[in-house]
Biopython code that builds the backbone (N, CA, C, O; Angstrom):
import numpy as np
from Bio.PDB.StructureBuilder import StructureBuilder

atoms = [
    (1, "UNK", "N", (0.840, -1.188, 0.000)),
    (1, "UNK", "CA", (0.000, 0.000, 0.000)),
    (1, "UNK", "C", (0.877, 1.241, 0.000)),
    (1, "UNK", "O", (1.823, 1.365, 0.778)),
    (2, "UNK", "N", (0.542, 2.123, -0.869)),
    (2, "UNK", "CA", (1.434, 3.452, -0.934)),
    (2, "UNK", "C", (1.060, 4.189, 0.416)),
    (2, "UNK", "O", (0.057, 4.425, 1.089)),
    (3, "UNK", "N", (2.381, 4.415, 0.437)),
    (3, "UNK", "CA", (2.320, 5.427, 2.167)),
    (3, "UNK", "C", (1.809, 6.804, 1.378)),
    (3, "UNK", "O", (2.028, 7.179, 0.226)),
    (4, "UNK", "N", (0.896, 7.520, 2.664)),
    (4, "UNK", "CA", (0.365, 9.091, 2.162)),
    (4, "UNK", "C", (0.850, 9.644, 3.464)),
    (4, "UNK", "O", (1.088, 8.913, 4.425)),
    (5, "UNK", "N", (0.981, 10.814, 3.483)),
    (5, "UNK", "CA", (1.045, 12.054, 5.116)),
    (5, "UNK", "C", (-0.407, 11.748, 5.487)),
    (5, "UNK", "O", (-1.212, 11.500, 4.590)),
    (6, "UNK", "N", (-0.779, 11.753, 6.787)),
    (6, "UNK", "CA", (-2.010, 11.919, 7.631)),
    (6, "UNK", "C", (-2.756, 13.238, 7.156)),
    (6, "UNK", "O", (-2.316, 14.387, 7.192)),
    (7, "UNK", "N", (-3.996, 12.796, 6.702)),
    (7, "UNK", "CA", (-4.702, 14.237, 6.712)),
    (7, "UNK", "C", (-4.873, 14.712, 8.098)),
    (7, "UNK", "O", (-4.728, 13.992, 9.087)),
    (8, "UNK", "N", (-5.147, 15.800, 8.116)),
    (8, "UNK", "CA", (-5.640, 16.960, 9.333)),
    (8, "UNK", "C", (-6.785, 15.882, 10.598)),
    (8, "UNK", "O", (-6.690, 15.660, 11.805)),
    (9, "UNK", "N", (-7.553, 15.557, 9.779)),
    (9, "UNK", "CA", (-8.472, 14.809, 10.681)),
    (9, "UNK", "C", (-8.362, 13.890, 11.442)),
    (9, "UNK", "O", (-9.034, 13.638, 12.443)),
    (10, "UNK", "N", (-7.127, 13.104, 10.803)),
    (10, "UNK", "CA", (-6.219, 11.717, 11.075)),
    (10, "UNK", "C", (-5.424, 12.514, 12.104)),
    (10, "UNK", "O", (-5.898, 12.358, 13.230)),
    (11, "UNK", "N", (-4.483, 13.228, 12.073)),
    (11, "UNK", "CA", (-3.912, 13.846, 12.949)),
    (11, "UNK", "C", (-4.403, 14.235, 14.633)),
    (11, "UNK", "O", (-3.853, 14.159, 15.732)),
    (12, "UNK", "N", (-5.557, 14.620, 14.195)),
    (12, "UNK", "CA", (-6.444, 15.216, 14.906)),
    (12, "UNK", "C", (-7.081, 13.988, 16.141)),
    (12, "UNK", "O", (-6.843, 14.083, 17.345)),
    (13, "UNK", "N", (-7.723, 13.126, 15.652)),
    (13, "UNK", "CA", (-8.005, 11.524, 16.298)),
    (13, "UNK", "C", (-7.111, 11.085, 16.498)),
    (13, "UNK", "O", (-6.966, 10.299, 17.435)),
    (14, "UNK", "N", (-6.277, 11.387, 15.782)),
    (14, "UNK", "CA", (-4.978, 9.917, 16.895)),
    (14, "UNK", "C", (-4.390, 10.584, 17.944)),
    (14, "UNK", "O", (-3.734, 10.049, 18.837)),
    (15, "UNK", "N", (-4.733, 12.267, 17.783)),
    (15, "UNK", "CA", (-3.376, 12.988, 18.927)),
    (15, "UNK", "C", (-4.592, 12.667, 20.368)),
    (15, "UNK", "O", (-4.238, 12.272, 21.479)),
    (16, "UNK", "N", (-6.122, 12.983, 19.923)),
    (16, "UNK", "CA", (-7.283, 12.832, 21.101)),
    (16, "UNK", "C", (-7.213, 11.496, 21.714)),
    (16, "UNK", "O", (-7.227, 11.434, 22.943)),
    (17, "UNK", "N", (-7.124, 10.205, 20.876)),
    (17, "UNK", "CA", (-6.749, 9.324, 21.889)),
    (17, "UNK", "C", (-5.600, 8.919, 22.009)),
    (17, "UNK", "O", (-5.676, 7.805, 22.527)),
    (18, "UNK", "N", (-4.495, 9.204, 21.813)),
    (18, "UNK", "CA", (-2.896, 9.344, 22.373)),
    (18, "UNK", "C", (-3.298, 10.173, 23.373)),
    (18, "UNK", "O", (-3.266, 9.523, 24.418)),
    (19, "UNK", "N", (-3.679, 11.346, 23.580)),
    (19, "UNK", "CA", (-3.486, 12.049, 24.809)),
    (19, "UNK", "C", (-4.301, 11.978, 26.256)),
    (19, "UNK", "O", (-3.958, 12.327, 27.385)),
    (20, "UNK", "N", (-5.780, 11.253, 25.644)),
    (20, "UNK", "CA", (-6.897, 11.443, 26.302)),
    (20, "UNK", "C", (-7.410, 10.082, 26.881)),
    (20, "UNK", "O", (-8.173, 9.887, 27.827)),
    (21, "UNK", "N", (-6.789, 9.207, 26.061)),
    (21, "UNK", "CA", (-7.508, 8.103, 26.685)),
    (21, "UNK", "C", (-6.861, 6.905, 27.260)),
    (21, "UNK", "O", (-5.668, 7.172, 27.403)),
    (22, "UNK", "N", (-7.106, 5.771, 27.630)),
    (22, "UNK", "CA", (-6.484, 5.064, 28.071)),
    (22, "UNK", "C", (-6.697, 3.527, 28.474)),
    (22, "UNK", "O", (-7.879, 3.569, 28.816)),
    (23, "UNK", "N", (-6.474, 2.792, 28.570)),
    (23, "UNK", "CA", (-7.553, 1.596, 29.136)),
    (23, "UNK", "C", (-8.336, 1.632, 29.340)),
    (23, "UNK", "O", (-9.210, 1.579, 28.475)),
    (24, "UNK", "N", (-8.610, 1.750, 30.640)),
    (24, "UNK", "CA", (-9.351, 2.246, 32.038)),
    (24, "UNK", "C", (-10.339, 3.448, 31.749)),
    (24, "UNK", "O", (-11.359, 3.578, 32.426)),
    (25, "UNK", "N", (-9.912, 4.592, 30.415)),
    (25, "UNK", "CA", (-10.925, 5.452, 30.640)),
    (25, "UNK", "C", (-10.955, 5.756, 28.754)),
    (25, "UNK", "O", (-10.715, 6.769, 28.098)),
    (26, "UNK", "N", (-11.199, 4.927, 28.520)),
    (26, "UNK", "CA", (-10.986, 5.308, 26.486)),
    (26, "UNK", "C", (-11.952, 6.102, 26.236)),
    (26, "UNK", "O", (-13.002, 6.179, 26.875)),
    (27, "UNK", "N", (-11.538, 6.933, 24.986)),
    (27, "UNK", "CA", (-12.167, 7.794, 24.431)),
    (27, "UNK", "C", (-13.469, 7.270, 23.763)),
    (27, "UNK", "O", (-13.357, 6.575, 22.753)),
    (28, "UNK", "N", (-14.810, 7.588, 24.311)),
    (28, "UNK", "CA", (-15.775, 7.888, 23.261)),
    (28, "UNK", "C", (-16.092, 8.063, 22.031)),
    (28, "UNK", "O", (-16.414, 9.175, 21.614)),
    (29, "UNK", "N", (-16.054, 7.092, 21.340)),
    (29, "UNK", "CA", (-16.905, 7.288, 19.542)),
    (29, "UNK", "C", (-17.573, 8.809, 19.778)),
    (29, "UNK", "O", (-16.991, 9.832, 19.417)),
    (30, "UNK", "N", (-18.753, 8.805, 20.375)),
    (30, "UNK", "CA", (-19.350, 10.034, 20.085)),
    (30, "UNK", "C", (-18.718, 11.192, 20.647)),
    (30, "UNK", "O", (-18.701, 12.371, 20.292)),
    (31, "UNK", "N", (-18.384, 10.794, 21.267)),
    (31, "UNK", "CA", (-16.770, 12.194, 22.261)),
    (31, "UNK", "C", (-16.335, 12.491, 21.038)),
    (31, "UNK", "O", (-16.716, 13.614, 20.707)),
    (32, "UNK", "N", (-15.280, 11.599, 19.701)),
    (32, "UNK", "CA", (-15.212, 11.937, 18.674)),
    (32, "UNK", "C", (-15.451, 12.584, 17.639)),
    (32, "UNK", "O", (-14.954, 13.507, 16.994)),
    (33, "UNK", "N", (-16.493, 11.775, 17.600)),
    (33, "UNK", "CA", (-17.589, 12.557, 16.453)),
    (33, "UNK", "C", (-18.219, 14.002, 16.500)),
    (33, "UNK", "O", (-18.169, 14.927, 15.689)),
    (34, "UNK", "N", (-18.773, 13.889, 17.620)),
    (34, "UNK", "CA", (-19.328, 15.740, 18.029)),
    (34, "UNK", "C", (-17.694, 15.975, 18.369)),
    (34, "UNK", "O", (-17.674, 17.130, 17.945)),
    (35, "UNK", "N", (-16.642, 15.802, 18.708)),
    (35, "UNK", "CA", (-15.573, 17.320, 18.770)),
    (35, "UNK", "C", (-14.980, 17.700, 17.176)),
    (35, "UNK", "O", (-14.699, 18.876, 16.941)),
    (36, "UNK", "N", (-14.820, 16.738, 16.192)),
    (36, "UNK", "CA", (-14.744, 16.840, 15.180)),
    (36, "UNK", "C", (-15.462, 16.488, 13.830)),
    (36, "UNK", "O", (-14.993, 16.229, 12.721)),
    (37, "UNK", "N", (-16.527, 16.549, 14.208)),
    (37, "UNK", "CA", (-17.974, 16.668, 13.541)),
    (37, "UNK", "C", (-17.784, 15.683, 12.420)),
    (37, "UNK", "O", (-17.426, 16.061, 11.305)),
    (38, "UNK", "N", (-17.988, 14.594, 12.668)),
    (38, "UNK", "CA", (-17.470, 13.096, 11.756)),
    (38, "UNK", "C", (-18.975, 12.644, 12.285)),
    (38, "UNK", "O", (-19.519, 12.861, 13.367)),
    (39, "UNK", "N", (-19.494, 11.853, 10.977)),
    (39, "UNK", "CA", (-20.310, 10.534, 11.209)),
    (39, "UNK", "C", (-20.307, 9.535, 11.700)),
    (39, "UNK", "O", (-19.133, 9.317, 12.001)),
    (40, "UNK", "N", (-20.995, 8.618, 12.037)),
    (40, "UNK", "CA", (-20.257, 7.463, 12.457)),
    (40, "UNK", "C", (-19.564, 6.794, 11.135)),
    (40, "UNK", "O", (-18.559, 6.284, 11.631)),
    (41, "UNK", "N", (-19.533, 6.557, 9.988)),
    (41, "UNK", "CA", (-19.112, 6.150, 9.166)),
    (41, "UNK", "C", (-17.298, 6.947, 8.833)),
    (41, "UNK", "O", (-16.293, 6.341, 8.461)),
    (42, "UNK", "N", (-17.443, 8.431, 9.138)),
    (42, "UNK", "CA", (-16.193, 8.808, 8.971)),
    (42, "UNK", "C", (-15.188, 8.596, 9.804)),
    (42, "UNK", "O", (-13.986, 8.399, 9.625)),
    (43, "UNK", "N", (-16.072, 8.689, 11.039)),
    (43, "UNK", "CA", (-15.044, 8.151, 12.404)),
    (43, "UNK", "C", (-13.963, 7.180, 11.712)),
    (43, "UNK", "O", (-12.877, 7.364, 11.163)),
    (44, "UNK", "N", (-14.996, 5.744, 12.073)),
    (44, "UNK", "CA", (-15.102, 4.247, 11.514)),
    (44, "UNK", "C", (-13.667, 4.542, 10.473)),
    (44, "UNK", "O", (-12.588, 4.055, 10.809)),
    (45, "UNK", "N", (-13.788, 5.355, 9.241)),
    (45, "UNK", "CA", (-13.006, 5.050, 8.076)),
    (45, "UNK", "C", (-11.249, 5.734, 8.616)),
    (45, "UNK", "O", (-10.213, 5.166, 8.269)),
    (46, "UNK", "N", (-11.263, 6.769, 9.325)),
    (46, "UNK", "CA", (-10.154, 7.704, 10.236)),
    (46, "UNK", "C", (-9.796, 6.521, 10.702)),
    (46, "UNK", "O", (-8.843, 5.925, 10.200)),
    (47, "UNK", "N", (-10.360, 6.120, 11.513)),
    (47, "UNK", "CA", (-9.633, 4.797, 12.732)),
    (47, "UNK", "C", (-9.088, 3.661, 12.013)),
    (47, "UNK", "O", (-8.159, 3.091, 12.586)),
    (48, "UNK", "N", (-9.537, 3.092, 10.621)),
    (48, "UNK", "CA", (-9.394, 2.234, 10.308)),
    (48, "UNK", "C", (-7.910, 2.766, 9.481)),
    (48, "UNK", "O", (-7.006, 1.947, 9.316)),
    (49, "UNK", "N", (-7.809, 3.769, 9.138)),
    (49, "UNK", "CA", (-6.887, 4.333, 8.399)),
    (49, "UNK", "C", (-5.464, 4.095, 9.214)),
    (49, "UNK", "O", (-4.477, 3.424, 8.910)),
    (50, "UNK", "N", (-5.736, 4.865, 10.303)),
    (50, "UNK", "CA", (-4.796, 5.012, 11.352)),
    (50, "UNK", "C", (-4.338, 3.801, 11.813)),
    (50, "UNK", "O", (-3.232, 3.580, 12.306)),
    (51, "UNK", "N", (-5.324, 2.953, 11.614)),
    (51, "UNK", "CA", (-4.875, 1.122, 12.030)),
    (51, "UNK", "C", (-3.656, 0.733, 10.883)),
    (51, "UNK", "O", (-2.457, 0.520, 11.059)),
    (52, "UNK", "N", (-4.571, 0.734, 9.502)),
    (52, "UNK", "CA", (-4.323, 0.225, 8.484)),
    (52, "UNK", "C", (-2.945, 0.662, 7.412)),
    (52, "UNK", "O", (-2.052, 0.071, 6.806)),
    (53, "UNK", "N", (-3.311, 1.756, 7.575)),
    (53, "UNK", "CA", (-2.269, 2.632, 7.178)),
    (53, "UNK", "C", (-0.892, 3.216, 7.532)),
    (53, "UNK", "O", (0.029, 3.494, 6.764)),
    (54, "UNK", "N", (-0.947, 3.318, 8.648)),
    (54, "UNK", "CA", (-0.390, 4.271, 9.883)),
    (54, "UNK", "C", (0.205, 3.363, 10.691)),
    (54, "UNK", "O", (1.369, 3.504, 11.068)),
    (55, "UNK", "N", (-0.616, 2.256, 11.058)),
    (55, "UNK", "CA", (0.311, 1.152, 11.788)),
    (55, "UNK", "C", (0.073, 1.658, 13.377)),
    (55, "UNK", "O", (0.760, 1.300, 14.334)),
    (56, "UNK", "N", (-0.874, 2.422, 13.412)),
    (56, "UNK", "CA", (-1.488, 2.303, 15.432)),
    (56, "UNK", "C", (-2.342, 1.326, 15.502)),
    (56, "UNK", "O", (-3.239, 0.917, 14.766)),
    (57, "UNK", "N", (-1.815, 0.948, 16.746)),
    (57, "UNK", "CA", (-2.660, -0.208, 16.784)),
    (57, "UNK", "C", (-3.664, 0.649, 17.934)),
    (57, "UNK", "O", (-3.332, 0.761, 19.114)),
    (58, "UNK", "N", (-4.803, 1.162, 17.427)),
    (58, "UNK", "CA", (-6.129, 1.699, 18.273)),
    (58, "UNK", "C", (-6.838, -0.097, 18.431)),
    (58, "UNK", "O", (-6.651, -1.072, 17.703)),
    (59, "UNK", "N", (-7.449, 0.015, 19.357)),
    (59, "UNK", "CA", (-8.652, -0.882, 19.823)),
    (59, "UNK", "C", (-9.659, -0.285, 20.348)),
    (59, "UNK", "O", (-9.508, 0.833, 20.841)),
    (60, "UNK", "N", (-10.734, -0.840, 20.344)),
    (60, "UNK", "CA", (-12.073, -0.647, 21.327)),
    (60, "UNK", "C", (-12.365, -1.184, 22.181)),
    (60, "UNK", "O", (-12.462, -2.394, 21.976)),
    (61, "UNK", "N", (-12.608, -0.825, 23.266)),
    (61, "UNK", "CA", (-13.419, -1.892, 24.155)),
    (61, "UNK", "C", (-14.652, -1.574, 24.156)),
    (61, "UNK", "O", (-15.056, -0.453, 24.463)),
    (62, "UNK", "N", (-15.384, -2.542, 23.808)),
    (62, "UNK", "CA", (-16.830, -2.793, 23.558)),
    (62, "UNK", "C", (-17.841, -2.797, 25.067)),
    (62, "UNK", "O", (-19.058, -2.622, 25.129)),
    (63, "UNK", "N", (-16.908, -3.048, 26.161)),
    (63, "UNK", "CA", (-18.123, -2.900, 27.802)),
    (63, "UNK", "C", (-17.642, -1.449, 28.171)),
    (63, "UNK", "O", (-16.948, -0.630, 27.569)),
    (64, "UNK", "N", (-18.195, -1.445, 29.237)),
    (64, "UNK", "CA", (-18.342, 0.062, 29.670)),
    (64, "UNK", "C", (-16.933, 0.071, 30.820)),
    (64, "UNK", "O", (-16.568, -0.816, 31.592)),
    (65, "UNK", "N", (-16.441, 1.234, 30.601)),
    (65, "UNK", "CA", (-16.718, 2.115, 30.140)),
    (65, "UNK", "C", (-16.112, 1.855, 28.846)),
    (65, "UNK", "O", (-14.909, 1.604, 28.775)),
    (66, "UNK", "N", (-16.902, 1.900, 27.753)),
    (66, "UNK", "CA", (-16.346, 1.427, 26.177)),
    (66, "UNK", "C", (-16.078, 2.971, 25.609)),
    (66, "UNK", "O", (-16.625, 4.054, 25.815)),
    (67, "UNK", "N", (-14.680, 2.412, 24.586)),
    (67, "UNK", "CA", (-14.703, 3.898, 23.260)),
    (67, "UNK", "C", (-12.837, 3.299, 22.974)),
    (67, "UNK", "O", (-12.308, 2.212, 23.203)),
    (68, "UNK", "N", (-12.387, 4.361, 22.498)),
    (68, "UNK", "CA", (-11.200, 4.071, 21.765)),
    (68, "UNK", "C", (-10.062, 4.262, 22.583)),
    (68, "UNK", "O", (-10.158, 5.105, 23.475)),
    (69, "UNK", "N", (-8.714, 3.471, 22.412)),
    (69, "UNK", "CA", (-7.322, 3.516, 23.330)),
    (69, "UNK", "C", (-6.223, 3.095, 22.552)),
    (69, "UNK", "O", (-6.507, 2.289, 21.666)),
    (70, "UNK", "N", (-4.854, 3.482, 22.671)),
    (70, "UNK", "CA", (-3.998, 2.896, 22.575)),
    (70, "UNK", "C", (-3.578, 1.862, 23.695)),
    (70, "UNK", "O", (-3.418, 2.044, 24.902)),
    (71, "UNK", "N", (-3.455, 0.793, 22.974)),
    (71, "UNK", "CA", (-2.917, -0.139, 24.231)),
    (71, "UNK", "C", (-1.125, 0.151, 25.008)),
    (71, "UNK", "O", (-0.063, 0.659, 24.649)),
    (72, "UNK", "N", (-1.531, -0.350, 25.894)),
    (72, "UNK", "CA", (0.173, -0.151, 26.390)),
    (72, "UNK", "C", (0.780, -1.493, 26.627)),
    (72, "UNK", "O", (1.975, -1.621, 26.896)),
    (73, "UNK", "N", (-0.171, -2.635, 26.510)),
    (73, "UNK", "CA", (0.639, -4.118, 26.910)),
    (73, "UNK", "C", (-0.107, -5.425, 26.476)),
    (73, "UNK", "O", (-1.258, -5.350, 26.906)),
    (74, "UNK", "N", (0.031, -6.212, 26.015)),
    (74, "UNK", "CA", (-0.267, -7.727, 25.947)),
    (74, "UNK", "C", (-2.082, -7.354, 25.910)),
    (74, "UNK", "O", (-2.859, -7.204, 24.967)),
    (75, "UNK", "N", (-2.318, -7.283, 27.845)),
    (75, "UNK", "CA", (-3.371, -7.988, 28.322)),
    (75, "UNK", "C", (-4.200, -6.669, 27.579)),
    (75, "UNK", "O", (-5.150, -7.039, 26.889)),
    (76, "UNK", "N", (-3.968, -5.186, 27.628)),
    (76, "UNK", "CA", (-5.124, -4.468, 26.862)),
    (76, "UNK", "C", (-5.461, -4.221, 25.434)),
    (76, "UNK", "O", (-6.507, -3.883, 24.879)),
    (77, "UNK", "N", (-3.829, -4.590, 24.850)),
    (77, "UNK", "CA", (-4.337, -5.137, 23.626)),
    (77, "UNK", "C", (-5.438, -6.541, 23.386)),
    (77, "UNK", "O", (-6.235, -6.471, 22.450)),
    (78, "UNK", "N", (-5.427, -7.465, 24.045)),
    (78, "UNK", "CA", (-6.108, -8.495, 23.731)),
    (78, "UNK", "C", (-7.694, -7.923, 24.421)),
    (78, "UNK", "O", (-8.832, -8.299, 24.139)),
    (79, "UNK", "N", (-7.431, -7.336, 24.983)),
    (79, "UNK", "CA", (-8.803, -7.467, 25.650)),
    (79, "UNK", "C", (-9.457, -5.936, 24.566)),
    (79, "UNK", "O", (-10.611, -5.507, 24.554)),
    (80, "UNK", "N", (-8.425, -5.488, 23.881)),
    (80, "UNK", "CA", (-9.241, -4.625, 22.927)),
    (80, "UNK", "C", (-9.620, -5.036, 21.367)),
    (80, "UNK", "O", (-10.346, -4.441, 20.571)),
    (81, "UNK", "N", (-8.880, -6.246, 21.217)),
    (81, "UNK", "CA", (-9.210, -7.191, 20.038)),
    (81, "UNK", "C", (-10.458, -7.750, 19.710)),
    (81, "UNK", "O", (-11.165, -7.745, 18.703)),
    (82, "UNK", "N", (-10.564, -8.425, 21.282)),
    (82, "UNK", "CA", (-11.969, -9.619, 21.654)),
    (82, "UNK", "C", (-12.877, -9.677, 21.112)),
    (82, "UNK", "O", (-13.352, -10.657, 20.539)),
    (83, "UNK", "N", (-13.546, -7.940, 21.254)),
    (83, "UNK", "CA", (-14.590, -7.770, 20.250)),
    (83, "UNK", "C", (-14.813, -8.011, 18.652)),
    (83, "UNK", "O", (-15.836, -8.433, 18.112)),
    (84, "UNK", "N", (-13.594, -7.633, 18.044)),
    (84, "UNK", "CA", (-13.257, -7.989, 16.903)),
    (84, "UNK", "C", (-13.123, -9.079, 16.410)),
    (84, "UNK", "O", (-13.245, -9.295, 15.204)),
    (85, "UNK", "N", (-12.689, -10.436, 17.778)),
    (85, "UNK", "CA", (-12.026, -11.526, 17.338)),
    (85, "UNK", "C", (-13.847, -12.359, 16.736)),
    (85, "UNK", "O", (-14.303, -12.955, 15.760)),
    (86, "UNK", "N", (-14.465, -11.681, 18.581)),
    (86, "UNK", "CA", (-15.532, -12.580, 18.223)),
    (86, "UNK", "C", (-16.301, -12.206, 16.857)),
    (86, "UNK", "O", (-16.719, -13.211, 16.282)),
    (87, "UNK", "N", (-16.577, -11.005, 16.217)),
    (87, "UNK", "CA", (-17.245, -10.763, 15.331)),
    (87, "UNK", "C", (-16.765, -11.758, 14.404)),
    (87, "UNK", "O", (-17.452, -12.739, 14.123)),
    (88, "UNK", "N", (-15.632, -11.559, 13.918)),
    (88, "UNK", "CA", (-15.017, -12.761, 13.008)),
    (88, "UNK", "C", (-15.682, -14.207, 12.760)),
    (88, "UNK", "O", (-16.188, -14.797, 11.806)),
    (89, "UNK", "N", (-15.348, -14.539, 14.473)),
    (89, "UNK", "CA", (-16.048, -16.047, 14.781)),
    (89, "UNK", "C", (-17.332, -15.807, 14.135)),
    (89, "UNK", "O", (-17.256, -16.345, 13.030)),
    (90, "UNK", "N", (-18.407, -15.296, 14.274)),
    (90, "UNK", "CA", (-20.063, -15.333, 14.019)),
    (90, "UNK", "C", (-19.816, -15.171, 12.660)),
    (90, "UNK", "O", (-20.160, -16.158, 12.009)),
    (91, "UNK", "N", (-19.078, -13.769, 11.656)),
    (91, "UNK", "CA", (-19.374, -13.900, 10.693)),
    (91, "UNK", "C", (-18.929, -15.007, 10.047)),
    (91, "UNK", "O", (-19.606, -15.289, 9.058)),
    (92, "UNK", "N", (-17.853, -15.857, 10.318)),
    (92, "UNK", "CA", (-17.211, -17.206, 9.868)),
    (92, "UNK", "C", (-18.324, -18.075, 9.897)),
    (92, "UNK", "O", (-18.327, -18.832, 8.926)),
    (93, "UNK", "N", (-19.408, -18.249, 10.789)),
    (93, "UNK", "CA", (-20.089, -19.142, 11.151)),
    (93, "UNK", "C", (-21.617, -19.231, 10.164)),
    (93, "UNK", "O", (-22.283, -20.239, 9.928)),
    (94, "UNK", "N", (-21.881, -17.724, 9.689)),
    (94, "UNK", "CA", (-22.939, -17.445, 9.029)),
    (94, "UNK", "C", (-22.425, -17.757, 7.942)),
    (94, "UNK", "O", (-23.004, -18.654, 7.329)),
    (95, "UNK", "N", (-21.476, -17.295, 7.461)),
    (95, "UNK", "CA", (-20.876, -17.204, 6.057)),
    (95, "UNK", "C", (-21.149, -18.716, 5.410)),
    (95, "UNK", "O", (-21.671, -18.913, 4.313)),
    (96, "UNK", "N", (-20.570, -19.975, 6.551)),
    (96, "UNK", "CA", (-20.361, -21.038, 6.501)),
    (96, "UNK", "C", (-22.000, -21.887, 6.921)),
    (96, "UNK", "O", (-22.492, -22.995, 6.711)),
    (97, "UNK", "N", (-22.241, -21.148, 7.323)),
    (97, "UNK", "CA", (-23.551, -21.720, 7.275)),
    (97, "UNK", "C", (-24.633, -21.843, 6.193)),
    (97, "UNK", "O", (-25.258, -22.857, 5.881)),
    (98, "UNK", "N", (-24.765, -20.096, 5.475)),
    (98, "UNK", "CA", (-25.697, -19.943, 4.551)),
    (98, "UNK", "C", (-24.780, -20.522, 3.231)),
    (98, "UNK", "O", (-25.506, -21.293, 2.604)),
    (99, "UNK", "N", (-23.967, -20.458, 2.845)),
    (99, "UNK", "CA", (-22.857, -21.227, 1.866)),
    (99, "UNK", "C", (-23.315, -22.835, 1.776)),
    (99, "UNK", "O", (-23.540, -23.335, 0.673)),
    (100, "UNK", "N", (-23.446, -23.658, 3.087)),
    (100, "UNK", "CA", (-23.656, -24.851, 3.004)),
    (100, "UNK", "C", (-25.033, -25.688, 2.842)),
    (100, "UNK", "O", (-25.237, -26.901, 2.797)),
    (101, "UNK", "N", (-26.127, -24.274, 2.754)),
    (101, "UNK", "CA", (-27.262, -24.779, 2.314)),
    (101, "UNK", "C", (-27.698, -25.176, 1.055)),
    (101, "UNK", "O", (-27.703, -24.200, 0.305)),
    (102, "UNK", "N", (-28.183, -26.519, 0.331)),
    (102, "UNK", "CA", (-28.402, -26.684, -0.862)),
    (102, "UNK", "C", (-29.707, -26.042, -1.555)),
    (102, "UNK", "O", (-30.807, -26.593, -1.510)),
    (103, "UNK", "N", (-29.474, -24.880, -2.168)),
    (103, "UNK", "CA", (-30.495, -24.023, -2.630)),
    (103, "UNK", "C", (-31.894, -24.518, -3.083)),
    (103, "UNK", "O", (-33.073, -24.300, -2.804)),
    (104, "UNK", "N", (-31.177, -25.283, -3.911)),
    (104, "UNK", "CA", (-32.584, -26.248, -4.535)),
    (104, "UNK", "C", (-33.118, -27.325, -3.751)),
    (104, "UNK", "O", (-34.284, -27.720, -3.762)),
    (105, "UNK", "N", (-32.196, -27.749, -3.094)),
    (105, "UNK", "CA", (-33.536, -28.370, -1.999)),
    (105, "UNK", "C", (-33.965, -27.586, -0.956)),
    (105, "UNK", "O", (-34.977, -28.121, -0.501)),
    (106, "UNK", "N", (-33.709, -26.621, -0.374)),
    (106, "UNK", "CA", (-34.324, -25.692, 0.252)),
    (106, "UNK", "C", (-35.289, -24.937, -0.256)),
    (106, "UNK", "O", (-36.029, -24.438, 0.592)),
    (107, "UNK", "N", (-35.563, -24.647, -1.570)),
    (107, "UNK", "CA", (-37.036, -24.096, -2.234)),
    (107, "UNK", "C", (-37.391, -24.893, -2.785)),
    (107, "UNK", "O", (-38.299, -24.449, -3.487)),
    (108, "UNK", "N", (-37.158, -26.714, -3.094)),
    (108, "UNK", "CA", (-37.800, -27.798, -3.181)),
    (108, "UNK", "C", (-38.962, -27.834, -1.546)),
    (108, "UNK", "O", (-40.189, -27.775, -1.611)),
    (109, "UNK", "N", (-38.311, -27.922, -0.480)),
    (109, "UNK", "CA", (-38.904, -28.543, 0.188)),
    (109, "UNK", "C", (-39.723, -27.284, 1.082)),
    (109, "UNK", "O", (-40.338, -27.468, 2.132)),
    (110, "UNK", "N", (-39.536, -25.854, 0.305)),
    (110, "UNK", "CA", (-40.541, -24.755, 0.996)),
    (110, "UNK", "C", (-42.178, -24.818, 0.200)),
    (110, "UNK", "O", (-43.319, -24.486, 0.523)),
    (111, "UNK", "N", (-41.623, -25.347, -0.814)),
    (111, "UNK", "CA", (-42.738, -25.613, -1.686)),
    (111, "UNK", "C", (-43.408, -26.659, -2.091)),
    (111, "UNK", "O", (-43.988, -26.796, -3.168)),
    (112, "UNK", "N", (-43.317, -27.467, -1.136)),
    (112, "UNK", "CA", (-44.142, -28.897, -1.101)),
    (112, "UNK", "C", (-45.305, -28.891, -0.255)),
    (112, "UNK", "O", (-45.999, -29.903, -0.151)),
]
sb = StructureBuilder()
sb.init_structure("model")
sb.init_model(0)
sb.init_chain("A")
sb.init_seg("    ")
for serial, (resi, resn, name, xyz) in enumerate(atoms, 1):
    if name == "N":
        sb.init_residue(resn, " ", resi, " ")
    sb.init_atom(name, np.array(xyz, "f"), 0.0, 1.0, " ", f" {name:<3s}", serial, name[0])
structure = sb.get_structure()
């Protein structure tokens, strides 16, 4: 992937949770969004950038108090993955599920 400079906005989100947040007290999605007037979709695409691009490793923690952090070790990186890991698992499971249904006998036997 071609490296680019951080736009302004990118800059902007990674310095708020570099400075602001932390394990124990991570930054807010919507803390985000209303200070730099992002959607949830633009947030979403910034963070993923900054992951993807940029090489921070941001996580979420998904329980409360939930929102965004840099990890500092092992155990809060993993525990900021989890959420992610499990989504994986379910979508693996649907994917593999609706994939393994035989179409035609499934609207064979809706229509008998």
């Amino acid at each position: 992937m071609e490296q680019r400079a951080m736009s302004h906005i990118e800059i902007k989100v990674l310095n708020a949770i570099r400075n602001r947040a932390n394990f124990e007290k991570p930054l807010k999605a919507q803390t985000l969004r209303s200070e730099f007037d992002l959607n949830k979709r633009e947030l979403e695409e910034v963070i993923e950038n900054l992951r993807v691009i940029f090489k921070h490793p941001i996580v979420a923690k998904k329980v409360q108090p939930s929102g965004y952090y840099l990890p500092r070790n092992d155990k809060e990186r993993n525990a900021g993955l989890a959420p992610y890991k499990q989504q994986i698992l379910t979508s693996q499971r649907n994917l593999t599920t609706v994939v393994s249904v035989d179409l035609n006998e499934y609207w064979r036997l809706d229509h008998e």
